[in-house]
N, C-alpha and C positions, 0 to 999 in steps of 0.2 A: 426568573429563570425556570425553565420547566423541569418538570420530577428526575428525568434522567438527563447524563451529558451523553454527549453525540461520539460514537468513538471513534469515529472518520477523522476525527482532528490529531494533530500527533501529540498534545499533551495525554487526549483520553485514553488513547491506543495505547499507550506506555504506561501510565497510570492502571485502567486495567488488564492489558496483556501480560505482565512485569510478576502477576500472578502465577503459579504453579500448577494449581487446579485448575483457572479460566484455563492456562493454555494447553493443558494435557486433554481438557472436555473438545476446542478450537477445532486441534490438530487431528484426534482420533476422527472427530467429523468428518472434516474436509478430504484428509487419508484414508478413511474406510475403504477395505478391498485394495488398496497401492501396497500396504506394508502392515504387519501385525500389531497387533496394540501397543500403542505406546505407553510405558507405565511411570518413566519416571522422567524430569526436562530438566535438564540443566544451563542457565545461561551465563553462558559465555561470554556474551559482550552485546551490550544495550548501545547505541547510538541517538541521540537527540541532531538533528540538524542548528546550527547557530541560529541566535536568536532572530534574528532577523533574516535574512533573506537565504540561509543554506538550501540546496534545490531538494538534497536528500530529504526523503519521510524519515519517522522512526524505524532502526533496522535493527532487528534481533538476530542473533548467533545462536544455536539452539543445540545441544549434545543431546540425543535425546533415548532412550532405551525401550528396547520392546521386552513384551512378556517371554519372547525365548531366548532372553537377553544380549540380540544384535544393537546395534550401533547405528545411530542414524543422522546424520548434519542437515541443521534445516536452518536457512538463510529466509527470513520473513520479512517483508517490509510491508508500510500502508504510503503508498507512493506513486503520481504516474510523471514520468518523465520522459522528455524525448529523446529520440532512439531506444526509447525504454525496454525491447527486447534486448537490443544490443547488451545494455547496462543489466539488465536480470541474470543475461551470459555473464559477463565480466564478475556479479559478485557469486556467483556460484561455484564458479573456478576458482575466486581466491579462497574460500571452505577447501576445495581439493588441494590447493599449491601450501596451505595449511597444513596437511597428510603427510603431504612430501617432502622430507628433509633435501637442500641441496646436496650432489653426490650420491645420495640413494643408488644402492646395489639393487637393483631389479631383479636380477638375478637372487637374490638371498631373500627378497619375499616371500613370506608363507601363503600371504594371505592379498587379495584388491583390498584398493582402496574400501569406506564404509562409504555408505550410499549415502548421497548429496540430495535436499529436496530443497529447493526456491520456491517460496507462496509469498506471491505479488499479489497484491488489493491494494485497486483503482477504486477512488470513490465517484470518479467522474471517465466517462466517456474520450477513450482519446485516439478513436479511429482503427487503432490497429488492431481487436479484436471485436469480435459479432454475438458471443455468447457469452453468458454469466459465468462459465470453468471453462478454460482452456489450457487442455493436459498437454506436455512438449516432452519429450524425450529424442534420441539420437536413432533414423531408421534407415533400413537398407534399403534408399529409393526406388529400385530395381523390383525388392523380394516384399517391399512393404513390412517387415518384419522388424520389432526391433533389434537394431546393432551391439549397443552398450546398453548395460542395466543400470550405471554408476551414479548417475544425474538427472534428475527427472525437475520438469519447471512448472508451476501451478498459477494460471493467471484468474485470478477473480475477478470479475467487473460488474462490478456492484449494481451499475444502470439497466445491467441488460438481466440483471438476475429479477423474475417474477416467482412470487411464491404459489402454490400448489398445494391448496389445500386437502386436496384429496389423496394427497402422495407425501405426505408430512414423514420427512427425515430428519436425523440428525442434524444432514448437512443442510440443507433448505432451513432449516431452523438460525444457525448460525448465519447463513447468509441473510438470512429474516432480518436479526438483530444485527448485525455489520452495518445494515443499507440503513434501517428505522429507529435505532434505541434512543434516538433523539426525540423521536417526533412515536411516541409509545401508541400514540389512539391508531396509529398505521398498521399496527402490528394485531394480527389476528390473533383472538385469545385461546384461538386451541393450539396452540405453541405453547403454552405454559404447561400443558397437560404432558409434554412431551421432552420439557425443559430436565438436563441431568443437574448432577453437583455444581458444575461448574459453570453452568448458564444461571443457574440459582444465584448463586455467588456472584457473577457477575448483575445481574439486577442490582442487589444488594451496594457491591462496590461501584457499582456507578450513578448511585442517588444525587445528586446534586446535593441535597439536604445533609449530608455527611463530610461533604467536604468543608479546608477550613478555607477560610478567609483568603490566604496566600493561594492554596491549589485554585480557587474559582477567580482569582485574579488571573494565575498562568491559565486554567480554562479559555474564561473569557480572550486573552491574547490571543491562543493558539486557533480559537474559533475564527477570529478576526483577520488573520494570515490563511487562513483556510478562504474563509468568503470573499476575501481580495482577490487571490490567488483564481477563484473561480470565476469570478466579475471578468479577472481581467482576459480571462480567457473565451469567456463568453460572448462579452462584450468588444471588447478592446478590438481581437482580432478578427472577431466576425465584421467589425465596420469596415477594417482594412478592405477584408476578403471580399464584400459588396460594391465597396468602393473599386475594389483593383479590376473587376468585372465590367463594372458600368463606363469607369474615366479612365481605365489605365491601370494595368496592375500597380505603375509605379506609385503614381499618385496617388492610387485610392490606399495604398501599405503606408505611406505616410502621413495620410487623415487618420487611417487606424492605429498607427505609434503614437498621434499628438492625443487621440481619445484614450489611449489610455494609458497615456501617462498623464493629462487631466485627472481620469477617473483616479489614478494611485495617490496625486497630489488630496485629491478632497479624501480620501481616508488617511489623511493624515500625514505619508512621507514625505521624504524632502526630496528637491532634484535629483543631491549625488546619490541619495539613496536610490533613487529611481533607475538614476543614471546607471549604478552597478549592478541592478535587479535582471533590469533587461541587457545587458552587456552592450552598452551604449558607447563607442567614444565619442569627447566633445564635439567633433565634426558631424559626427551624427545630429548630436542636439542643436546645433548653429543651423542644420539645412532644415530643420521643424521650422526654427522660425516661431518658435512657443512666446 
């Protein structure tokens, strides 16, 4: 096993984000200049996807406080899914529908809502964004200006983030170790020179060598659900997609469903499993012809 676990997986992500300092070091990073220091996190509620095939990543609920003691809701996951903007809306609004008691006097308000942040990390590429940060908030098309201050969404995509050595940030650091901490010879060593408490701590708590027995088995699993998951996205449906080009969209998306659902069989799943991964009914599986 190599010296570090990789935190793109959703054991390691929870494992070390689940932390107080890693996440207070995280979040001031990625937030610098959005909202004032964050000083203290409270969480709220941790999510694990089911063992086997839940679509969700790990998602964190996050209460979190600044130094001039505002209120801030931050909705995190390490996750890419389809319609995935859609669903990044969806869970940031239920943080706001949270706020709101049903029946709420509007009127009798003192005070808005507290300010909602969503930080989505992609470890993989899935089309719908072009740069390593991309900021989202609500704007007045017309005046280009923003509308609402209440919601603001953070997408990371780890694929497209390159580091900069010459411009060595916080954030660039973080995003450093997000994309590499698996694979450490990738990570340029004047990042360490620039590492706070909390990146400290996180090296530390992510050695491999300190885990027990039980964590590097769930390790091991959750890597294994990760590098399927990637296979079959890279593989599986790019044959389709070459296929559907050359002979036929129709035909060639069904060489691509029997590839990889091949491919899912030799790591080890079973049909039905297969069958419910990809939301398959039987009549689907009878016109494969497997």
């Amino acid at each position: 096993m190599k010296k570090y676990i990789d935190i793109k997986c959703d054991f390691a992500f929870k494992f070390c984000m689940q932390d107080e300092v890693i996440m207070k070091s995280f979040l001031n990073a990625i937030l610098e200049g959005e909202i004032d220091k964050i000083t203290s996190v409270k969480y709220e509620n941790v999510e694990m996807p089911k063992e086997h095939k839940g679509e969700r990543g790990v998602c964190f609920d996050l209460l979190c406080t600044t130094e001039k003691g505002e209120t801030v809701l931050v909705e995190m996951q390490n996750t890419a899914q389809k319609f995935f903007k859609t669903r990044a809306a969806y869970y940031t609004y239920q943080l706001m529908r949270r706020q709101i008691k049903r029946g709420d006097n509007w009127n009798k308000r003192k005070e808005d809502i507290s300010p909602i942040i969503g930080i989505f990390i992609m470890g993989e590429s899935n089309g719908q964004f072009n740069k390593a940060i991309t900021r989202c908030s609500e704007f007045d098309r017309d005046e280009l200006i923003e509308s609402w201050d209440r919601i603001h969404k953070f997408f990371l995509s780890l694929p497209h983030f390159q580091f900069d050595e010459a411009n060595i940030t916080a954030q660039n650091i973080w995003m450093e170790f997000f994309k590499n901490l698996g694979n450490m010879d990738r990570i340029s060593p004047s990042v360490y020179e620039r590492a706070d408490e909390g990146l400290l701590k996180l090296l530390k708590k992510a050695e491999s060598s300190a885990l027990t027995d039980e964590e590097i088995n769930l390790y091991e699993a959750s890597m294994k659900r990760l590098e399927d998951e990637i296979d079959m996205k890279e593989y599986g449906f790019e044959i389709g997609m070459e296929k559907g080009l050359k002979e036929g969209r129709e035909e060639g998306m069904k060489e691509g469903m029997k590839a990889t659902i091949l491919l899912l069989q030799n790591s080890g799943m079973t049909l039905d499993e297969i069958q419910e991964r990809l939301q398959l009914t039987q009549e689907d599986i009878n016109k494969l012809n497997l």
